[in-house]
N, C-alpha and C positions, 0 to 999 in steps of 0.2 A: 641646711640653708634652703629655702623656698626656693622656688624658678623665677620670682621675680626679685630675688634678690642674687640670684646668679645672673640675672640679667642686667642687673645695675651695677656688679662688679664688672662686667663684661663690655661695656658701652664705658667703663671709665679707664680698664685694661688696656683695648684696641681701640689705640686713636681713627678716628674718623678722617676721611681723607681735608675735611674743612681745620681739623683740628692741626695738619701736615702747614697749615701754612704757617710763615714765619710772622710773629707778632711782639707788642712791644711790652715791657713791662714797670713797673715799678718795684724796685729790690731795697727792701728795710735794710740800713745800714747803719742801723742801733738798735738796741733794747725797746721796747720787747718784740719789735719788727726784725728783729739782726736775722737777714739772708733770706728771710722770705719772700717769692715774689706775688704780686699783685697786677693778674692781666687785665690790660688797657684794651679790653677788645669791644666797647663799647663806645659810640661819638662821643658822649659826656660822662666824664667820670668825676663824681662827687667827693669831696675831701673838709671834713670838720670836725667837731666834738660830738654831735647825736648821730644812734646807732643805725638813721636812716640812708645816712651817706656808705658811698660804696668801702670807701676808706675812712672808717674812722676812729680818730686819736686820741686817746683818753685823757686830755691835759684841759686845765682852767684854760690857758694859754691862748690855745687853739678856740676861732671863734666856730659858733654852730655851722654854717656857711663858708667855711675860711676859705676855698679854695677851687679850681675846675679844670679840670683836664680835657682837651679838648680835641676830637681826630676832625681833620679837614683835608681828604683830597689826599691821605696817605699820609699828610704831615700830621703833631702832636705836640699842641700849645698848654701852657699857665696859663690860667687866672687868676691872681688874687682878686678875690670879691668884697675887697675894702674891710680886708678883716683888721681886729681891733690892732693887734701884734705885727701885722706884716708874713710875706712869703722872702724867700732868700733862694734864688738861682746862682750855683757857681760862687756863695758865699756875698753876694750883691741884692740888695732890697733890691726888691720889683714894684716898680708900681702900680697902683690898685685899680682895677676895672682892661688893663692893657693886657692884648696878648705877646706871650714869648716864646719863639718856637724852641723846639727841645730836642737835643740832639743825645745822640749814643753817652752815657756813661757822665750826663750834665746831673749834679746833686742837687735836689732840692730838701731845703727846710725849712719845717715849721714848728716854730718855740725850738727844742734841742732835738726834734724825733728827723732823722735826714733819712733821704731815700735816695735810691738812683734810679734814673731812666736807661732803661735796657733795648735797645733796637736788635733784636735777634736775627735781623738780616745782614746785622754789621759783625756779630760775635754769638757762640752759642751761649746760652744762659746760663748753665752751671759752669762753664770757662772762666764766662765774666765773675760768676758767683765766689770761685775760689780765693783771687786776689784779696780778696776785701781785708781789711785791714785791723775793723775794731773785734774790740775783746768783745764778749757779751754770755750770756748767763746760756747753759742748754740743756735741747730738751733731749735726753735719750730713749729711745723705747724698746722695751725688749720683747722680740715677738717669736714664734716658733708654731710653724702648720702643724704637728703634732702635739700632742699631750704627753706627760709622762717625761718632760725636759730635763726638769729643775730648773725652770723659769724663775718662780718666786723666788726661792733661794737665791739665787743667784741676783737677780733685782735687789732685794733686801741687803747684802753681805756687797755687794758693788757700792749701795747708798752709803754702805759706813765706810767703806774704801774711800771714796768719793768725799768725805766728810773732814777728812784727815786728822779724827780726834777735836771736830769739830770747829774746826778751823774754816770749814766752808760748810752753806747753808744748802741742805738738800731734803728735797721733798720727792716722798713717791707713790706716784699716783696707781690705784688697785683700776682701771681699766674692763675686768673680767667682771662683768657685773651679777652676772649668776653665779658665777663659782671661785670668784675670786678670794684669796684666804691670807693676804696681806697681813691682815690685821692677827691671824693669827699666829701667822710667820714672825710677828713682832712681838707677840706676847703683850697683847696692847688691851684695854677694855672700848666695849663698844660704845663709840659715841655718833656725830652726825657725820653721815655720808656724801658720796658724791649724787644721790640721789638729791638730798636734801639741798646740794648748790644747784642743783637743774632746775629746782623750782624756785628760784633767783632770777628776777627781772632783770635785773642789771650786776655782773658779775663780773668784780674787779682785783686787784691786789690787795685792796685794801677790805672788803669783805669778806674776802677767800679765806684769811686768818682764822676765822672764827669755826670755820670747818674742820680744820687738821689736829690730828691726834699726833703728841708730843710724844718721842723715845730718845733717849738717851744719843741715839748717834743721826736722826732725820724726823721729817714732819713727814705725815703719813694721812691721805687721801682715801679714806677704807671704800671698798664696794659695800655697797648695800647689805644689810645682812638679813633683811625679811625678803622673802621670795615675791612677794606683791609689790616691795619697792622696785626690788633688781627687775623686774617684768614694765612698770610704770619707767624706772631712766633708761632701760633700751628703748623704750616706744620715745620717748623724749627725747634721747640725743638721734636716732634714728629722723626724728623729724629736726630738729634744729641743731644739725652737726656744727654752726659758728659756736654754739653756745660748748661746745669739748671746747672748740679753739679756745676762748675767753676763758675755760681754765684754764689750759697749758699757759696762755702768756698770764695769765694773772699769777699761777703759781711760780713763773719764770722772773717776774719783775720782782719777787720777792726771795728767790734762791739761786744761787751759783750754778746749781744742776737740777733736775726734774727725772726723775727715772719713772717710766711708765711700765709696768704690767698688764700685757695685752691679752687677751683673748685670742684661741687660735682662733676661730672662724676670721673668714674676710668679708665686711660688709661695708656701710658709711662710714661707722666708727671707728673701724681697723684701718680705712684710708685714710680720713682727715686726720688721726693721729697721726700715721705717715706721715703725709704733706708737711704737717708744723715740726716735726721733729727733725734737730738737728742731724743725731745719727739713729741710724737701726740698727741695735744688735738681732742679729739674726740668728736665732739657737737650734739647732739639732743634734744628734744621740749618732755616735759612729753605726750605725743598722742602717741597710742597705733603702727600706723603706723610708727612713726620716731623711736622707742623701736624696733619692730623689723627690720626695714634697719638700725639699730645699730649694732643687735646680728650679721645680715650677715655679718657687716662690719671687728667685731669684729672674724669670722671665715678664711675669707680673711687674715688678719692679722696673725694669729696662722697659716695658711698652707703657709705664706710668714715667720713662723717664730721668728717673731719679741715677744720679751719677752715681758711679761705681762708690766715689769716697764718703759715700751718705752711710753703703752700708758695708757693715763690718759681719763676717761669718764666725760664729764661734760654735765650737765641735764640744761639749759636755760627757763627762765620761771617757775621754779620747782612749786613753789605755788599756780602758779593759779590756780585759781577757779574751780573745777569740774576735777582737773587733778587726776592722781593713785596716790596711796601715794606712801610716799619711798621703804616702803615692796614689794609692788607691781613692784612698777621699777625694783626694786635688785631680784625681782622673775625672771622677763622677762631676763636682762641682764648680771645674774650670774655675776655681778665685782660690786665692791666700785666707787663712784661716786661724785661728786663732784656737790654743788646744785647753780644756782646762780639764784638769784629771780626775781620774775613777776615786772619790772618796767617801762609798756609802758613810761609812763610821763619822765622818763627818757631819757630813750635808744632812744626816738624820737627827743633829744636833738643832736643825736650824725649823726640821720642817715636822718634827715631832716633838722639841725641848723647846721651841720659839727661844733658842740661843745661836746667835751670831756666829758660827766659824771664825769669821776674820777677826772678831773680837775676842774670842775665849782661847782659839789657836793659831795665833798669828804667823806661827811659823812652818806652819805644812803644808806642805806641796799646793795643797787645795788657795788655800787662803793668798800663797805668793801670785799667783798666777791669776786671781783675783785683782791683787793690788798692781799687779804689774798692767792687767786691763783698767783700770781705775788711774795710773800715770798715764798709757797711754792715748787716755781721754783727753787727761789735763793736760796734755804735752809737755810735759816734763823732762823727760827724757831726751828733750833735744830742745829745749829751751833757750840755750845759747844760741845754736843755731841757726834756728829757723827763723825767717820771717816771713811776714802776711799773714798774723792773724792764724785764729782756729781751721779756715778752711785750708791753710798752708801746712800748718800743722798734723793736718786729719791725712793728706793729701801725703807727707812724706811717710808719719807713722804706719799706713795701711799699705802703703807701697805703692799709690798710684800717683 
């Protein structure tokens, strides 16, 4: 990594004492906005259909101009700007050109996309976030500070877990633009990449289609496979990190799940995928080295923020031979963890035979504890249950 780009992980790592103050936000409380927030730390914040507004929502519906947000004196007002369709506070048309002050956890909609207003001096933000109540499609990413994980593998054999024999729609995106090997992990032929959506002016659900390579059990997002591409979409998502977002939610408005293959380095890319992403699997190898560029990673995380039920640790290889035991792991990494076992004969099915474990041997060790993380995505497992939605779900199944 450069020094100027440890330096921009760095300033987005440690918040800044300006960054400490409490601010107000707007939280997507639908597809393909479900739970992300959106800060209001600006006097006017713009809300419409073109991509020049701060918020903006990709429906006929929605007029170009629809909407304004407005800070005054600490308070935070609506405007509908007489758009074609109308604004909806608290389920109540508003009327067009007036202001309406906005209080903690008041819902605004436009056409069916709702949001909430979040005053963080009233409630902390991921608090608020967890209640929420609707269903909605997610993004998971799988990421690990070392190499040598079984990352892929394990991304790829999760999307068919995920898929339930195809009962649900998942896509997963190759992330690793230089050496990412998705595509071969799939056994897939090469066709157009994620380079090739970067150089997409406007990138939606409905174009993204035309990108993804078909397999039998997900759609697949391949990295780049010429070395001048993979060099050109790091320079391009590096400079226009919205444009990673607008795939995530474009591949999101079109599948149940999204499973991403990250890259270990940490730079723009590594975080904006963060940010959008529902949960983080977080992967390391029982070796003493891969435990603590875990704990750092897991510091990172907590000064970006991100609430414990974002992310999940998963230990790969847990049993082998000569590894710390569980005590010892949970000594080193202070959190609950999740184990999935030593199965070279396996896993060398997947990452040299481009054949699926979970699909070819659904009943080995390897593969149950695969699908056992793959339910306890989908909250299955406590179904009955539970209520509030994924983040109530995420929140019980991870223990916190």
């Amino acid at each position: 990594m450069s020094e100027e780009a440890k330096k921009t992980v760095f300033r987005k790592a440690v918040p800044t004492q300006q960054e400490d103050i409490k601010k107000k936000y707007l939280v997507g409380n639908t597809p393909p906005f479900l739970g992300k927030p959106f800060d209001l730390s600006k006097d006017s914040y713009s809300i419409g259909r073109v991509e020049e507004r701060d918020l903006c929502i990709p429906s006929d519906m929605v007029s170009r101009h629809h909407a304004t947000i407005l800070q005054k004196a600490g308070d935070f007002f609506i405007i509908d700007n007489d758009s074609s369709n109308g604004s909806f506070l608290n389920n109540e048309h508003i009327e067009p050109n007036k202001e309406y002050k906005l209080q903690h956890r008041d819902i605004i909609k436009f056409d069916t996309y709702e949001f909430i207003f979040v005053d963080s001096t009233r409630a902390d933000l991921w608090e608020t976030l967890k209640p929420l109540s609707r269903e909605g499609a997610q993004i998971i990413t799988l990421y690990s500070p070392k190499g040598g994980t079984g990352l892929t593998s394990m991304a790829v054999n999760l999307a068919a877990a995920l898929s339930m024999g195809g009962k649900k729609k998942v896509a997963v995106a190759d992330f690793n633009f230089t050496f990412g090997d998705v595509l071969t992990y799939s056994s897939a032929k090469p066709a157009l990449t994620v380079a090739d959506v970067l150089r997409e002016t406007d990138i939606n659900g409905e174009n993204i289609e035309k990108y993804l390579i078909k397999t039998p059990n997900y759609s697949l997002l391949s990295a780049p496979n010429k070395l001048e591409d993979s060099e050109l979409a790091t320079e391009w998502a590096l400079k226009t990190p919205d444009k990673l977002q607008k795939i995530l939610w474009s591949l999101e408005s079109k599948h149940d799940f999204v499973i991403v293959d990250l890259k270990n380095q940490i730079d723009d890319i590594t975080i904006t995928t963060w940010e959008v992403s529902n949960l983080i699997l977080l992967v390391g190898r029982p070796e003493i080295g891969h435990l603590f560029a875990l704990r750092k990673i897991i510091s990172i995380m907590d000064k970006l923020k991100f609430p414990e039920s974002k992310v999940k640790l998963v230990i790969n290889a847990a049993d082998r031979e000569g590894s710390p035991s569980k005590d010892d792991i949970q000594a080193v990494l202070k959190r609950n963890f999740a184990q999935i076992p030593n199965a070279p004969s396996e896993a060398i099915k997947t990452s040299q035979g481009g054949k699926l474990y979970f699909v070819d041997s659904p009943d080995t060790p390897i593969s149950q504890e695969i699908n056992n993380l793959s339910k306890s995505i989908r909250g299955e497992e406590i179904a009955a249950s539970t209520k509030g939605g994924i983040f109530g779900k995420l929140k019980s199944l991870l223990g916190f």
